[in-house]
C-alpha positions in Angstrom: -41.7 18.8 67.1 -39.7 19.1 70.4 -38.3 15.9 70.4 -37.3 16.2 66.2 -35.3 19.4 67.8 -33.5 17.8 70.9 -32.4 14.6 69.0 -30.6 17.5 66.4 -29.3 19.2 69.3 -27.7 15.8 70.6 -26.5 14.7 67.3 -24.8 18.1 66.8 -23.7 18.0 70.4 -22.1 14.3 70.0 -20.8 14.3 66.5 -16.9 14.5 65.9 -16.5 18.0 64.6 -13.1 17.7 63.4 -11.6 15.0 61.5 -8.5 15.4 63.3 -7.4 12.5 66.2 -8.0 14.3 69.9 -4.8 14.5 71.2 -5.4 14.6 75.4 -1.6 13.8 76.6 1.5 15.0 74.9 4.8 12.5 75.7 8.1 13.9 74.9 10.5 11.4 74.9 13.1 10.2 73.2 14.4 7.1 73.8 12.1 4.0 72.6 12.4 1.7 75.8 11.0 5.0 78.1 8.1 5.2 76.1 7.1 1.8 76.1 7.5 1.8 79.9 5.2 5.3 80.0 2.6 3.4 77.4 2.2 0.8 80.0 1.6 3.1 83.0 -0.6 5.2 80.8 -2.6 1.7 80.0 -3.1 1.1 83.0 -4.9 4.3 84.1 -7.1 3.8 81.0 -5.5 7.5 79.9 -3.4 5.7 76.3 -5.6 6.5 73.5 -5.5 10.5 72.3 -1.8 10.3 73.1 0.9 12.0 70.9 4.2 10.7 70.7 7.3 13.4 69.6 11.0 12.4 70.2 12.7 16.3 70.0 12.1 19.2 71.4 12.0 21.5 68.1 9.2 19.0 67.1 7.3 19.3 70.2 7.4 23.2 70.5 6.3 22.9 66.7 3.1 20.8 67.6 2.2 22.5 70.6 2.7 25.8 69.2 0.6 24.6 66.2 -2.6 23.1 68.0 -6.1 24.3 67.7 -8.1 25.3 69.7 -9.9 22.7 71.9 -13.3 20.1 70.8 -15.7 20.3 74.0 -14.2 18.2 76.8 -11.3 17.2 74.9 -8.6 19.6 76.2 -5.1 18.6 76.4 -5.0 16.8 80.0 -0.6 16.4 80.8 2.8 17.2 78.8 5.0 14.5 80.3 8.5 16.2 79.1 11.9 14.0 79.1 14.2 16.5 80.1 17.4 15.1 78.1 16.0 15.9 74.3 17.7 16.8 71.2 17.0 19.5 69.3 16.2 21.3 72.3 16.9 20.2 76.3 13.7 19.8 77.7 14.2 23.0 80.1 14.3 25.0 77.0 11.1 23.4 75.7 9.7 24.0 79.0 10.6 27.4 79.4 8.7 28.2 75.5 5.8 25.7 76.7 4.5 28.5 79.0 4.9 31.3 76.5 1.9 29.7 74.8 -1.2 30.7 75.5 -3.0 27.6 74.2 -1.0 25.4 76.4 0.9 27.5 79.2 -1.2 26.1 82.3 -1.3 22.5 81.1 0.4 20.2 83.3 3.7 19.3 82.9 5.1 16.0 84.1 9.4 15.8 84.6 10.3 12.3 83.7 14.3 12.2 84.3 17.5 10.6 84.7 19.2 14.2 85.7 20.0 14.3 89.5 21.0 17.9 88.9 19.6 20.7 91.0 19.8 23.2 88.5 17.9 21.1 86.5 15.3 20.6 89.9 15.6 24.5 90.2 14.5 25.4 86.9 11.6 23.3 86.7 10.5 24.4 89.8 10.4 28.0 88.4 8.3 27.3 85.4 5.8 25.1 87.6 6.2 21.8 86.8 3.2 19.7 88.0 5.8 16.4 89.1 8.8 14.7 88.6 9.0 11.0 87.9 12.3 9.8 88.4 13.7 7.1 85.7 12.7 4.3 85.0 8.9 5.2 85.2 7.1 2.9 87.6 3.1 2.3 87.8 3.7 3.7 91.9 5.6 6.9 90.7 3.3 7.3 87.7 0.2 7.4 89.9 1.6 10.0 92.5 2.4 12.0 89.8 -0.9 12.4 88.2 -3.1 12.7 91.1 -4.9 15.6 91.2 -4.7 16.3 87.5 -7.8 16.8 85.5 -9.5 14.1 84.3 -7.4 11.8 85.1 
């Protein structure tokens, strides 16, 4: 009878309780050829499945605002935030990122173009975890994400 009881308790511990893809990084990014360069880099840590792909800040704060609550183990890991969006610039986003409590103190990775210290400034404020400069390479990327979570 014990052993009918733990192989229950593994099956309900293992089994995919929502029917909804686990989403572990968020990319916000508009332009095509930067993503494809931040697939790669994501490939190669072994960190590109579960990621969600939005081009615009509106949609972003939409789909962070919107996300349930976490599966075991399967918490959101990185936001890597472009910081030129439409919609809404990227600071913005940022800035309404930590008003949500779901998401507040998930990392957030700068990938930018912007050499502008206000730009720097801000970020700093709102506690950005890095900044990548543009175009993303595999030696930047890695910097960046050390010390993240399970990463």
């Amino acid at each position: 009878m014990v052993q009918r009881s733990n192989k229950f308790l593994l099956l309900i511990m293992f089994r995919k309780i929502s029917t909804q893809p686990i989403v572990r990084v968020v990319v916000v990014e508009d332009d095509e050829n930067d993503r494809d360069l931040l697939v790669r880099q994501l490939r190669k840590s072994e960190i590109d499945h579960h990621v969600k792909f939005l081009s615009d800040g509106k949609e972003a704060l939409n789909f962070l605002s919107s996300l349930p609550e976490p599966e075991p183990f399967c918490n959101l890991i990185a936001i890597f935030l472009d910081l030129k969006l439409p919609g809404m610039n990227g600071v913005r986003l940022l800035g309404e990122i930590r008003k949500i409590p779901r998401v507040r103190d998930t990392p957030v990775i700068i990938m930018t173009s912007s050499l502008d210290p206000k730009d720097f400034e801000a970020c700093q404020e709102l506690k950005v975890s890095a900044f990548i400069p543009k175009p993303v390479t595999f030696e930047l990327f890695s910097k960046a994400i050390t010390g993240l979570p399970h990463i």
